[in-house]
C-alpha atoms as one frame of an Amber mdcrd trajectory, in Angstrom:
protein
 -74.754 -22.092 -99.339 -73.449 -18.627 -98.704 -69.870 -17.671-100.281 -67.660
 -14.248 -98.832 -65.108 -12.834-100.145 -61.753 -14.075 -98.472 -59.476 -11.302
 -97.445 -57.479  -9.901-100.858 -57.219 -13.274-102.251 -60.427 -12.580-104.749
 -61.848 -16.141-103.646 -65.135 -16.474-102.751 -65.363 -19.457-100.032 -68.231
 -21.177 -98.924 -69.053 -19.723 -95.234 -68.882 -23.281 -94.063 -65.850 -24.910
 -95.000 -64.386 -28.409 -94.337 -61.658 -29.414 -91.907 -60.320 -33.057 -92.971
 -58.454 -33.472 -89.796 -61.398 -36.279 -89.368 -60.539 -38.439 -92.314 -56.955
 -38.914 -90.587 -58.963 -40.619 -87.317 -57.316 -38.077 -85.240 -60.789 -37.859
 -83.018 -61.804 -41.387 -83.540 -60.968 -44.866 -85.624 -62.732 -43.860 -89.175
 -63.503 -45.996 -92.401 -61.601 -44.590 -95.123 -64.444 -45.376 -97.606 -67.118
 -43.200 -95.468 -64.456 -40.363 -95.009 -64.308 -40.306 -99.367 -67.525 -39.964
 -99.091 -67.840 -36.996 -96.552 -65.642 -35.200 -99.002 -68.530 -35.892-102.054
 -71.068 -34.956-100.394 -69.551 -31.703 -98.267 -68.400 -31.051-102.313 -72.024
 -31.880-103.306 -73.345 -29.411-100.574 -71.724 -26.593-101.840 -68.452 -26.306
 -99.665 -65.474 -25.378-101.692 -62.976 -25.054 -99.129 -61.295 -28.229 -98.121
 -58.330 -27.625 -95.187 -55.918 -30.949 -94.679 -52.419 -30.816 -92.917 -50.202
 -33.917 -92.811 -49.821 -33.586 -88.739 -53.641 -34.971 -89.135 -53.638 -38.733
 -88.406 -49.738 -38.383 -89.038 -50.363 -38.376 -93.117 -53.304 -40.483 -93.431
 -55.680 -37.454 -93.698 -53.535 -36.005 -96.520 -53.920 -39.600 -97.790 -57.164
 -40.266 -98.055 -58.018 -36.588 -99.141 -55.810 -36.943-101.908 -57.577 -40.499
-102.853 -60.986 -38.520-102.535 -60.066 -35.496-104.703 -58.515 -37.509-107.437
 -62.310 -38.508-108.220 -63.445 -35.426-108.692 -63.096 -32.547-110.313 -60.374
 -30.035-108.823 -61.666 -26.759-110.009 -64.547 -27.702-107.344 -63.042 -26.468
-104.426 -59.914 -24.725-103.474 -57.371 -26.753-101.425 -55.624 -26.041 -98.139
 -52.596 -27.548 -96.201 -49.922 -26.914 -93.814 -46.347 -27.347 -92.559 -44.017
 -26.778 -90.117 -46.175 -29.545 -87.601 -45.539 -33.059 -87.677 -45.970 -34.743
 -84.207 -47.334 -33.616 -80.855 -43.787 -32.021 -80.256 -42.422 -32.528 -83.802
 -41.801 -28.768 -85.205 -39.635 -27.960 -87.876 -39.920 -24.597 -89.821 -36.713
 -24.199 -91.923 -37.135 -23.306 -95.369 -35.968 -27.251 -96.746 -38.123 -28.958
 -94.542 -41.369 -26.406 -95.884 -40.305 -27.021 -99.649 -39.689 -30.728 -99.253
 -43.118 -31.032 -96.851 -45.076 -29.727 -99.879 -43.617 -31.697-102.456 -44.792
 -35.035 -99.861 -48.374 -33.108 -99.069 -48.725 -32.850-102.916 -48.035 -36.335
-103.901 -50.302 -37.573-101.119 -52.926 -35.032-102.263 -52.410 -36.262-106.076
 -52.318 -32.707-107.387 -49.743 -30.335-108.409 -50.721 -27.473-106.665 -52.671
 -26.140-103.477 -54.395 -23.144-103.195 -52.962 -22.153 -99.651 -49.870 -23.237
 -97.867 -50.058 -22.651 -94.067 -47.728 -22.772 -91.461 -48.533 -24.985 -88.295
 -49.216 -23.605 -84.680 -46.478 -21.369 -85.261 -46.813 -19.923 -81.366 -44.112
 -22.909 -80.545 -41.467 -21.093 -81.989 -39.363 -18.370 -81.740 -40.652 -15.640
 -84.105 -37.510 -15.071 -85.756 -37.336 -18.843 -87.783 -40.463 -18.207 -89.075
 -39.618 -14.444 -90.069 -36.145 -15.270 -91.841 -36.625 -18.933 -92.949 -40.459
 -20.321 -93.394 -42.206 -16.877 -95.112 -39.182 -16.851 -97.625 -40.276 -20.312
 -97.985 -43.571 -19.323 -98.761 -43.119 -16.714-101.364 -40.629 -18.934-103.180
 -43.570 -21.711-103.341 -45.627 -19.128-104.974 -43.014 -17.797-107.516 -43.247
 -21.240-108.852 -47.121 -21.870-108.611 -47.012 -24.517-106.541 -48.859 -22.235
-103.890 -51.212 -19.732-104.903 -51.531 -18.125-101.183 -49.891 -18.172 -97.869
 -50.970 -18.297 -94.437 -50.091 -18.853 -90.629 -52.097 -20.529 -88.240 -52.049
 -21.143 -84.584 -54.113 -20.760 -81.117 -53.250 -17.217 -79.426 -54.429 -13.807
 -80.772 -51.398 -12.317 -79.273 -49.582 -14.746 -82.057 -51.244 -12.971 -84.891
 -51.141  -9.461 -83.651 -47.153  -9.958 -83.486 -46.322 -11.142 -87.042 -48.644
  -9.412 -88.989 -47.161  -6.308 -89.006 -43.887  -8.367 -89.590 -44.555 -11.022
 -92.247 -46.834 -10.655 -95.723 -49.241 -13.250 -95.773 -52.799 -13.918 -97.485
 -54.312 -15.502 -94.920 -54.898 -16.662 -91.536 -56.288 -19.895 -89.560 -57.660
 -18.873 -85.979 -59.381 -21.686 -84.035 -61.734 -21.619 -80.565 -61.995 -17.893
 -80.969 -65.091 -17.275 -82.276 -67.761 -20.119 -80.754 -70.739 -19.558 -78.258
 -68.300 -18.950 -75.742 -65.398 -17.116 -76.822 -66.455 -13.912 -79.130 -62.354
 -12.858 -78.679 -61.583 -13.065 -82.452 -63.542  -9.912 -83.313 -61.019  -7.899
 -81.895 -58.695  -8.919 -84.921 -60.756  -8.312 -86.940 -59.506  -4.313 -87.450
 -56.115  -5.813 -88.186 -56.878  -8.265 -90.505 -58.524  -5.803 -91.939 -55.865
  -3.343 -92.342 -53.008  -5.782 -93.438 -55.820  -7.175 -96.238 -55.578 -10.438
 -94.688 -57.887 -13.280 -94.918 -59.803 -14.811 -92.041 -61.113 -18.693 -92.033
 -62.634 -19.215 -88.199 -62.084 -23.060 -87.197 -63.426 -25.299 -84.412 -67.347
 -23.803 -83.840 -67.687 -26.776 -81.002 -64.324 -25.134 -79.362 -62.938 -28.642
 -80.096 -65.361 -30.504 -78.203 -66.454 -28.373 -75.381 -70.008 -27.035 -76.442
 -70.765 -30.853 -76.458 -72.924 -33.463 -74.389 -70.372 -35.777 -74.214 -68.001
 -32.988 -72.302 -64.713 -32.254 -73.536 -62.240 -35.318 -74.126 -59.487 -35.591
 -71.731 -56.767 -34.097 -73.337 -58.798 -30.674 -73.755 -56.815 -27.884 -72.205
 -59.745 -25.547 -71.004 -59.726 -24.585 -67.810 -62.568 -27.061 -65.365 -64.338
 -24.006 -65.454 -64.924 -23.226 -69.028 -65.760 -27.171 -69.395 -68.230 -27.149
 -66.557 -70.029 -24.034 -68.139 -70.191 -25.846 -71.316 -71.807 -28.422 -70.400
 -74.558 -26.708 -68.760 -75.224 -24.995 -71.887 -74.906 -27.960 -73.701 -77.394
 -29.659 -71.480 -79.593 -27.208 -71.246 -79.997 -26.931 -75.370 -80.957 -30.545
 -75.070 -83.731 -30.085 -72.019 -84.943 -27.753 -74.700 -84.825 -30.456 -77.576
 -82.190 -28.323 -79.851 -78.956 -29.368 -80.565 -75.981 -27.452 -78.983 -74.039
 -28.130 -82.616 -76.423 -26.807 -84.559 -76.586 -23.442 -82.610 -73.041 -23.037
 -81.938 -72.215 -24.148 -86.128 -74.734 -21.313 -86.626 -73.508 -19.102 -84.473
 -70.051 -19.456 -86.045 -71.064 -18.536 -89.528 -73.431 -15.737 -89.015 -71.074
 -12.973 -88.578 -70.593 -11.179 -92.039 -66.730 -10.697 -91.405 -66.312 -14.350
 -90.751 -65.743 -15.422 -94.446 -65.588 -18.888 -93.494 -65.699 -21.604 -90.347
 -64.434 -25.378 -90.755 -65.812 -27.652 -89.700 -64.607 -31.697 -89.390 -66.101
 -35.009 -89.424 -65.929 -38.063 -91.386 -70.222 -38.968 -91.796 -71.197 -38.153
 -94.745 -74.643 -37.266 -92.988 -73.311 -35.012 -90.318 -71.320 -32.602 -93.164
 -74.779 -32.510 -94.930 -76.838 -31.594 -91.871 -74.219 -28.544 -90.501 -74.597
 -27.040 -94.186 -78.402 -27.350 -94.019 -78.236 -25.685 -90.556 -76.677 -22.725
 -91.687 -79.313 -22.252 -93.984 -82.407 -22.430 -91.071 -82.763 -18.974 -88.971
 -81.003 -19.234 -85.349 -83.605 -19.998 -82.315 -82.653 -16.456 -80.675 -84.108
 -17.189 -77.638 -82.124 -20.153 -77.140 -79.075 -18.189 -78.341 -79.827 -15.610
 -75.773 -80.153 -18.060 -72.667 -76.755 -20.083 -73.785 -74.605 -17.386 -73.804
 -76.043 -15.546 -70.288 -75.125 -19.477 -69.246 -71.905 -19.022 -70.651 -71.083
 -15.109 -69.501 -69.402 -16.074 -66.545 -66.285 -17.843 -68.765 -66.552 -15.992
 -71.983 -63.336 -15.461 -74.004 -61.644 -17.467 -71.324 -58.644 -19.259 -73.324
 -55.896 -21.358 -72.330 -52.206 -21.893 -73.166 -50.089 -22.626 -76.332 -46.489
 -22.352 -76.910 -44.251 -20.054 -76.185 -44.796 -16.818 -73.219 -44.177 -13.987
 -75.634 -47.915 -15.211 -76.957 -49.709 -16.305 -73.583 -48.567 -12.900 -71.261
């Protein structure tokens, strides 16, 4: 396993990191038993980043994380979670409802502290509750060491490049923005750069779309984007190569990227994405997927409010 250094924080995170929206069956019905398990052995592999949030599964991922990590050591990994997103349309982003979210998050997780504290798909809101109530929030978590860093999160570029030079933060969570098909997130990368800020890339499959089994129903890509996908997904498998293991590749290869999550709950599946990274990319494949996918790359979709999606 590879480990970059993570914005200012002084962390060095595994380059493949672990999303544990999976253990809270968000994508399908998992056994709690296996999903302890994935945690070991992504742990075992030489991840160290672990990302939870208790919108996941509505708690149960925090839950079952928490059961997982009191069996281990915590100085093995550093610890992620969120707040401000509770339900499909459940937002709240005051500065009580942060503090008291933590103090749930951390008595499901079974540990005193986390190592980041991010705020959910902020794009939903107005900018100015998250500027004068949740980052106050933040830093007041951190004065008392219950966070060590802070973060924001959400889908839209346009999100990031608006409160950064607003809002001090540590850290960032950008998802679908750097996969086979969407290189867009390299354009932040100046500012992130300039601000100090940490990057941590999420969703490599663009949540389902580089897939055989096609995007589930409730993806919001445009038909387009899914149709192209698919032809690149089946034309990896024509080719006997899996689609995953060139676009989880893919994901971690840049050298700015410090880190991509990833989520599942099979122990076997967290073990083969961190031996992929370690195998050289096919180029040639590489080279015939993304002239497949020229035609829609960087196309995005919607999420939350206009000021982010004009």
């Amino acid at each position: 396993m590879k480990y970059r250094l993570l914005g200012s924080t002084g962390l060095e995170v595994s380059t493949l990191s672990f999303g544990a929206s999976s253990l809270g069956s968000v994508f399908r019905e998992t056994d709690d038993r296996e999903g302890i398990r994935t945690m070991h052995a992504a742990l075992d592999a030489g991840i160290n980043l672990i990302d939870v949030s208790p919108y996941y599964g509505a708690t149960k991922a925090e839950t079952v994380l928490g059961e997982a990590i009191s069996q281990t050591s915590r100085d093995r990994f550093y610890l992620s979670t969120k707040a401000g997103r509770y339900g499909i349309d459940t937002f709240d982003y005051s500065r009580a409802t942060i503090i008291s979210s933590l103090e749930e998050s951390l008595r499901r997780l079974k540990t005193d502290y986390v190592d980041f504290l991010f705020l959910h798909d902020i794009e939903f809101v107005q900018p100015d509750i998250i500027i004068e109530e949740a980052i106050p929030a933040l830093n007041s978590l951190k004065e008392q060491g219950k966070i060590r860093f802070s973060g924001i999160c959400g889908l839209p570029l346009a999100l990031f490049e608006h409160m950064l030079p607003k809002v001090q933060v540590d850290a960032i969570i950008s998802y679908c923005h750097y996969s086979l098909n969407d290189h867009s997130l390299l354009k932040l990368l100046p500012l992130l750069e300039k601000h100090q800020v940490g990057l941590i890339n999420a969703s490599p499959l663009s949540m389902g779309l580089l897939s055989t089994r096609g995007a589930p129903d409730w993806h919001p890509a445009p038909e387009k984007v899914k149709e192209a996908c698919m032809r690149a997904a089946k034309l990896a498998e024509v080719k006997g190569a899996d689609i995953a293991k060139l676009a989880v590749q893919f994901s971690t290869s840049h050298p700015s990227i410090p880190t991509t999550l990833v989520s599942t709950a099979n122990p076997d599946n967290i073990i083969r994405n961190a031996a992929w990274i370690e195998e050289p990319i096919d180029e040639e494949l590489l080279n015939e997927i993304l002239q497949i996918l020229q035609p829609i790359h960087n196309v995005t979709w919607e999420s939350g409010i206009p000021l982010y999606n004009k």
